[in-house]
N, C-alpha and C positions, 0 to 999 in steps of 0.2 A: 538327350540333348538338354541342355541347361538353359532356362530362361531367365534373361535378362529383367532386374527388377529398376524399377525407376524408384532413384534416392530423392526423398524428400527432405531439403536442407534447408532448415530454420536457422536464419542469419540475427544481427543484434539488428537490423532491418525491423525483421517482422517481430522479433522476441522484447525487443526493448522499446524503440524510438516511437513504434508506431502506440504501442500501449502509452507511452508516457504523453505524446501528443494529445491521444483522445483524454487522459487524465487533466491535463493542463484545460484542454476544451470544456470539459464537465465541468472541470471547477466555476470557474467562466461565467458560464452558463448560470450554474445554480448561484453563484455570486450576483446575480442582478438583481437589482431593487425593486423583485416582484411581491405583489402578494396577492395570492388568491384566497379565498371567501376571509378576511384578515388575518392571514398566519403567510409566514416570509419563507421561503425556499431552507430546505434544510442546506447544511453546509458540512458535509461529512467532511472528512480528512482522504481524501478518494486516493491520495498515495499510500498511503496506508496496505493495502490493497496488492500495489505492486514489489512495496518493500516486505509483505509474506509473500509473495509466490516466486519473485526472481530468483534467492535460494534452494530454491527447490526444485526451477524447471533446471536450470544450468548456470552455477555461481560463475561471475564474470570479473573481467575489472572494470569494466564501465558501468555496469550498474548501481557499482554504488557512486559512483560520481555524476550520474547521473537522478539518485536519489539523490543526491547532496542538491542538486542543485534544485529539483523538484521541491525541498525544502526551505530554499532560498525563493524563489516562486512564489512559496505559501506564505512564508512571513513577508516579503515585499505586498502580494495582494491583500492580505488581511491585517496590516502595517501593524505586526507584531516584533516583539524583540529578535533581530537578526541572528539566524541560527538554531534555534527553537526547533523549530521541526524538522532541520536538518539532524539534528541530534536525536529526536525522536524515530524517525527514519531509519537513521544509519542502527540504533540502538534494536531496533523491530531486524532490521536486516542481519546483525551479528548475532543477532538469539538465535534465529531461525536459520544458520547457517551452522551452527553451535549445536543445533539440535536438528539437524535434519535426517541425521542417519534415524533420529526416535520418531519422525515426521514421515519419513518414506512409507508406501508401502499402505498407511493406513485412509481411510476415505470416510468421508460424512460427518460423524460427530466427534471424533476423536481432531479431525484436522480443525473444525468450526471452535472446538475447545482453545487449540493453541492459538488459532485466529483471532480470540476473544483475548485470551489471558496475553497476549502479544499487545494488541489494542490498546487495552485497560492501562495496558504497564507503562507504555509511550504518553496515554493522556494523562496519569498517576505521573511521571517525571515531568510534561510540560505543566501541567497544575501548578505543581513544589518549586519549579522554579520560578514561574512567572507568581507566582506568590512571595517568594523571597525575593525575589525583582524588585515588585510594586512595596511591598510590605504592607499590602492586604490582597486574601484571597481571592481569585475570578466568584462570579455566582455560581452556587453549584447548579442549577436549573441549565445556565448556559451551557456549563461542561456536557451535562445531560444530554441536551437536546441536540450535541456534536458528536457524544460517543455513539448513541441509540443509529442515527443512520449510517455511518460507519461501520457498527457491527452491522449492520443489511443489510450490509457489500457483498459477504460472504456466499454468497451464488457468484461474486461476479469474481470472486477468488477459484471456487472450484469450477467455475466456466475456464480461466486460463492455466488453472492445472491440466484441466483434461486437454485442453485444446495445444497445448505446448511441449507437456512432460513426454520423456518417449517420440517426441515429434523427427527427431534426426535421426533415424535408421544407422547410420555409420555409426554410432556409440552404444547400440544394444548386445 
């Protein structure tokens, strides 16, 4: 007799909206005018984050418009040149969509590599640009002190690989 298996099915619900929420919340959050013992809350790029893992758990077409807009989010709250990190985003999202068959499959350091050098590459384009923008360079201390928590993320990246990837039973 054959037993009935109950299908677990991960919607753009729980895969996309609710991650980008708490993304938008964090930012939020760490955006406030605190500081404790005098040092201010870091301000990672926390989309960052979602634009490496959504290619990977299940490329969609909302996601990237929904990066786009997560983008638009960033530069309106950090009242930066509009688009900017929409392009950095969308830019992280088509590498790693580009490269995901050489991304599957692999776990720990190999994935925290691409996670890094994806990063890098998005703050390295917003740099050059908002450098040719202004026509003088940001501080390099600030870039610093944006990329460093960012790449930190990186637990919160293989937390939603594990918790996603393989999650809908009907496509294995």
């Amino acid at each position: 007799m054959k037993r009935s298996t109950a299908v677990r099915v991960v919607g753009p619900l729980q895969c996309i909206v609710y991650p980008a929420l708490a993304v938008v919340a964090a930012t939020i959050i760490l955006g406030m005018p605190v500081q404790l013992f005098g040092l201010r809350l870091p301000e990672p790029v926390i989309p960052m984050v979602l634009a490496f893992c959504w290619p990977l758990i299940r490329p969609s077409m909302i996601a990237p418009a929904v990066l786009f807009g997560l983008g638009v989010f960033l530069d309106l709250f950090w009242e930066g040149p509009l688009g900017l990190w929409s392009l950095a985003l969308m830019s992280v999202y088509c590498t790693v969509l580009f490269a995901r068959n050489l991304i599957a499959g692999h776990e720990g350091l190999i994935r925290f590599a691409w996670y890094a050098a994806c990063t890098l590459g998005a703050f390295l384009m917003a740099y050059l640009i908002v450098a040719m923008r202004s026509g003088n360079p940001p501080a390099i201390l600030s870039l610093v002190l944006q990329v460093l928590p960012t790449l930190l993320l990186y637990p919160a990246v293989d937390w939603l690989l594990e918790r996603f990837d393989d999650s809908d039973t009907r496509f294995r």
